[in-house]
N, C-alpha and C positions, 0 to 999 in steps of 0.2 A: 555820510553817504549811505545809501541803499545799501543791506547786505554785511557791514561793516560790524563785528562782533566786539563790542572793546570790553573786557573782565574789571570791571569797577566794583571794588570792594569798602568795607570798612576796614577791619582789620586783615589778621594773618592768612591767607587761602591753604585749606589739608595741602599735602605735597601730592596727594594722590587725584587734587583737580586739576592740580597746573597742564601747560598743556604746550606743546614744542611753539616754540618762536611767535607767542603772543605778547600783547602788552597790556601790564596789568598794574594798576591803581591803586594803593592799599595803603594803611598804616602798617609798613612792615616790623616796627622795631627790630630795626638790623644797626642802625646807626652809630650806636655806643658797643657795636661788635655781640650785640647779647648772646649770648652761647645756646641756648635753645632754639633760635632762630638761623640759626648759620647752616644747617642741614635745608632750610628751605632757602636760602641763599644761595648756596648751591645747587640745587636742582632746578632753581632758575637759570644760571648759568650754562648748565649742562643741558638744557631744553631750548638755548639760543634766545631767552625771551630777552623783554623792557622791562623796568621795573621802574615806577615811578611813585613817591614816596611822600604823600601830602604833607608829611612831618616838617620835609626839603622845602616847598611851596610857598618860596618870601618875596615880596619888592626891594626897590635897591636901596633898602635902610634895614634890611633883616627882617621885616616884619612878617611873621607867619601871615597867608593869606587864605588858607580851607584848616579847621581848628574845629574841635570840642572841645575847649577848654572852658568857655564858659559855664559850658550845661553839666559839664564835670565837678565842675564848681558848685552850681546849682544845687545838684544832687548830693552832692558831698558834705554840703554843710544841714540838710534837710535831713542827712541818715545819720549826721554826727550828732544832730539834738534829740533823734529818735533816742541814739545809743545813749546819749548822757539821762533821757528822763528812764528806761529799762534799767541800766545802771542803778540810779536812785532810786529805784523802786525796789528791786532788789538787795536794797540796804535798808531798805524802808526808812525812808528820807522825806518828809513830805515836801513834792515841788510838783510843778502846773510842766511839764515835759513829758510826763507821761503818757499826755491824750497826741502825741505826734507820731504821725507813721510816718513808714519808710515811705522815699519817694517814688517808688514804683506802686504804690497802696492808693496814690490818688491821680484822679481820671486825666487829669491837667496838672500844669503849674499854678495855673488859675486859683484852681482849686485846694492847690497845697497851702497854698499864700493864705486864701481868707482862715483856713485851718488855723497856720501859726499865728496871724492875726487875732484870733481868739484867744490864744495861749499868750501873746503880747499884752491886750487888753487886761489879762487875769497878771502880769507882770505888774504894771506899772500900777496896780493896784494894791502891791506889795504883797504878791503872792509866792517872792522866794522866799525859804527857810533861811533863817538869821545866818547858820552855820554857812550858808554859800553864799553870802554876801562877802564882800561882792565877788559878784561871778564875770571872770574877765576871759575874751575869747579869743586867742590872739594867732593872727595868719603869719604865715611864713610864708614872705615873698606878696607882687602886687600886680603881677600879670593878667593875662586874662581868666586862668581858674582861682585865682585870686578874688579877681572881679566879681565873679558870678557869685561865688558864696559869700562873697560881702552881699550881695544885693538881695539875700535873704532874710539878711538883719534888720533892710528897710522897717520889718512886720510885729518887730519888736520895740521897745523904748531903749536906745543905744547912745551912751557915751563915748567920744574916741578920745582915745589919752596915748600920746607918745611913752617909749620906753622909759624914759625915764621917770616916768610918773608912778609907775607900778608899783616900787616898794615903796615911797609914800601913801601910795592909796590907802595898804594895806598896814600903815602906822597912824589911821583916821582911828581917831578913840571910837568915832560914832559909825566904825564901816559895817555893823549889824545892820544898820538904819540904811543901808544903802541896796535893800531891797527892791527898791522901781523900775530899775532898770538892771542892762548887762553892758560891760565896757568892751572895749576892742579895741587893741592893738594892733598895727602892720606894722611887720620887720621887715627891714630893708638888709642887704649885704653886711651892713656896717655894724649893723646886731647881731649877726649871725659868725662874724671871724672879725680876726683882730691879727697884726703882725706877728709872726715869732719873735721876730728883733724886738726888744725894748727899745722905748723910742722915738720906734716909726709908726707912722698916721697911716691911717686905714685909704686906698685908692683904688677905684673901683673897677678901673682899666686894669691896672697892673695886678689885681685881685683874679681879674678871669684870664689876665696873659701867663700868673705866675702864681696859683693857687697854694704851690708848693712851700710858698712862703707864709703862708696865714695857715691857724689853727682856729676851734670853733671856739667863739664865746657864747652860745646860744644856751648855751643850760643855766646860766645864770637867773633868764627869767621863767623860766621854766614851774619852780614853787611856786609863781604866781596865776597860773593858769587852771581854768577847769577843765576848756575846750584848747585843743590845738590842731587848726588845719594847715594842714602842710602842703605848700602850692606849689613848690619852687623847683626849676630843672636843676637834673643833679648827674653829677659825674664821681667816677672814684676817685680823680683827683683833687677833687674839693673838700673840706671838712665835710663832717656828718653835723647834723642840728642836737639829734639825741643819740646818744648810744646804751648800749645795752649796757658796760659798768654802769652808768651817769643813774638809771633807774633804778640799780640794784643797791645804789649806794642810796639815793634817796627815799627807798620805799624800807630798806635798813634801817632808818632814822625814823621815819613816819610810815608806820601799816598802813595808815589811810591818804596821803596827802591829798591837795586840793585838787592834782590833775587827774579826770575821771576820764578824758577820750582824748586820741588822736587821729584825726582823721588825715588818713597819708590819701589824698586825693592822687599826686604825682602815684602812689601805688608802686616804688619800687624796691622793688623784696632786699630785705638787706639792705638798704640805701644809706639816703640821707636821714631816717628813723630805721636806724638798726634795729628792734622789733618787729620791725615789719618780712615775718617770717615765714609767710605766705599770702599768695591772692584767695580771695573768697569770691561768690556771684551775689549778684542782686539778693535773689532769694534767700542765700546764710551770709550777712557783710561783714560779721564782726568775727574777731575771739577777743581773750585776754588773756593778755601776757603776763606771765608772772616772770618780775625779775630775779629772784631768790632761786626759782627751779629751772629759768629759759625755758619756759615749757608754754605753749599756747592751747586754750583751750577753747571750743567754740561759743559763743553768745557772748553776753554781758556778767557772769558770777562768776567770784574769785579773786585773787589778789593782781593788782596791778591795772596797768590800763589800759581801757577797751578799745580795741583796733579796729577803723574801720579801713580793708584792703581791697578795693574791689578796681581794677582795672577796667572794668566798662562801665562807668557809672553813667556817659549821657544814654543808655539804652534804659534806665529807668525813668527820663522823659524821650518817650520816645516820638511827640508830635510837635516839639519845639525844636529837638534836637534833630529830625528831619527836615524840617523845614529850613532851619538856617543853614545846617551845614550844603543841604542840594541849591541853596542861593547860591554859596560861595563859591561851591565846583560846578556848577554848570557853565560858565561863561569857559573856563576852562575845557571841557569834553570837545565841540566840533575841532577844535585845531590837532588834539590826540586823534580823534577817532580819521582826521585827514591826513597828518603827517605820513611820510616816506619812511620808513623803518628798516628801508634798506641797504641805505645811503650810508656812507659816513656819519659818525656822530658829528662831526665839524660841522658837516653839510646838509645837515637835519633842519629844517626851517622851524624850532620852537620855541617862540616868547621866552624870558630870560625865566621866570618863575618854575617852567615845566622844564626846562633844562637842567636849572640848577637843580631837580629832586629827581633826574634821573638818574639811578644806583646802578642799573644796569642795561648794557644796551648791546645789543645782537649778543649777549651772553659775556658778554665783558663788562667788569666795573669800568665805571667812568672815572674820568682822572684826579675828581674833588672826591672821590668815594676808594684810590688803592690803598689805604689804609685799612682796609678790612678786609 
């Protein structure tokens, strides 16, 4: 309608724009309660506004419906091969990774593709160094930032080998020789935890009903990796994938071992990679952790491995990553920008999708949101 002002954001809006009894659109990360966000929680509350939470925005099988996850993806495994050839080069390592920028460094994705495409074609011509042979790059989780960063691999020569093929691989007398390509791994839940009880088989329902009863097996494959991008939602009450002893004990045994980067795509501090002990931007993405000192220091040099933490990674494609995401919310906007916002929440006339991701409404949580 004429006239009608609706606050459509991407992420967190200053507390100092909000604005009394508006409704406003955002990724709030409020959901998992996060403590830096809860002062803007409530000063929406206290300013009577909506608050409605693309994060919430599913059909009726849970499937997110307005998402960067892709292009998160995207960019996250683009700045995870930048960080692995800077790395190597700073160990002085010869390997064809070097000539890859970050993905905010090229004009398109278009353009990043034929890049790595270049860097592929010097691959499969057996241009990794014997010692990183083979070089295995394995995701955690198969979602949609999952997705994306697999679909970067297309531009390489890639093998996929299930978990259980790993330490075989790496007991091949002739795995120098296996410089043509790079392998990939997806982990699913079931590689990631295992029961406490002996015994009992791993169940994927009862694993997200009852997290409390599984621990992590996920460092087991861990020695086998160079690259690790980490895609997967995570809660405190689920295992962690890596922890900080898990490093300290491994890079105790081996100064150098094979794993050179992890790219925590999900991005969340402390998380499910416990190293991961701060966000960085676009512009600085990495440090490196050292496990011996917990100590993080910025770029690619030093002991341990290189982190790539950056929370807004699809703002480094920023013309694919506008495009799809204003596809998928725009069909959404006229029913927000027309609804009644005065009315009862019962009485509120919006599609199940915008309801379910309303957090708050006339300055009250909504009833799938009083846990926070």
């Amino acid at each position: 309608p004429r006239g009608v002002v609706l606050p459509v954001a991407v992420k967190e809006i200053p507390l100092k724009l909000l604005e009394k009894g508006k409704t406003y659109v955002f990724f709030s990360h409020t959901i998992k309660g996060q403590a830096r966000n809860m002062p803007m929680l409530r000063r929406l509350m206290d300013l009577g506004c909506q608050l409605i939470d693309y994060e919430k925005m599913v059909d009726q099988n849970g499937k997110r419906l307005v998402f960067f996850g892709k292009h998160a993806g995207l960019a996250g495994m683009i700045d995870s091969l930048w960080a692995l050839g800077q790395r190597l080069d700073w160990e002085k390592i010869p390997n064809p990774f070097g000539a890859i920028k970050r993905a905010l460094d090229y004009r398109s994705l278009a353009d990043a593709e034929t890049a790595l495409g270049e860097v592929g074609a010097k691959i499969s011509a057996g241009a990794l160094n014997a010692a990183q042979a083979p070089l295995v790059v394995g995701f955690a989780g198969y979602g949609h930032v999952s997705q994306g960063a697999q679909l970067i691999l297309r531009n390489f020569p890639v093998e996929e080998i299930k978990s259980e093929e790993l330490e075989p691989l790496f007991r091949n007398p002739d795995k120098a020789k296996l410089n043509d390509r790079l392998f990939k791994v997806v982990f699913r839940e079931e590689h990631m935890a295992k029961p406490v009880s002996p015994g009992q088989s791993f169940e994927l329902r009862d694993y997200y009903r009852r997290p409390e009863k599984y621990r992590s097996r996920f460092e087991q494959y861990v020695p086998y990796l160079t690259i690790l991008l980490n895609c997967i939602y995570w809660e405190t009450r689920y295992p962690r994938l890596v922890t900080k002893d898990y490093l300290k004990k491994l890079y105790g045994v081996d100064s150098r071992p094979r794993l050179r980067v992890i790219g925590d795509i999900t991005c969340d501090t402390n998380g499910s990679i416990e190293c991961n002990v701060r966000t960085m931007d676009p512009g600085n993405p990495v440090y490196t952790y050292d496990p011996q000192k917990d100590t993080a220091s910025d770029g690619c040099k030093g002991t341990g491995p290189v982190i790539l933490a950056v929370d807004n990674l699809p703002a480094e494609l920023p013309l694919e990553s506008s495009r799809e995401f204003s596809a998928a919310l725009s069909p959404f906007v006229p029913e927000i920008a027309k609804a009644d916002m005065t009315v009862k929440f019962s009485d509120c006339l919006l599609s199940d999708p915008v309801r379910k991701a309303m957090i708050v409404y006339q300055g009250k949580l909504t009833p799938d949101f009083y846990y926070l």
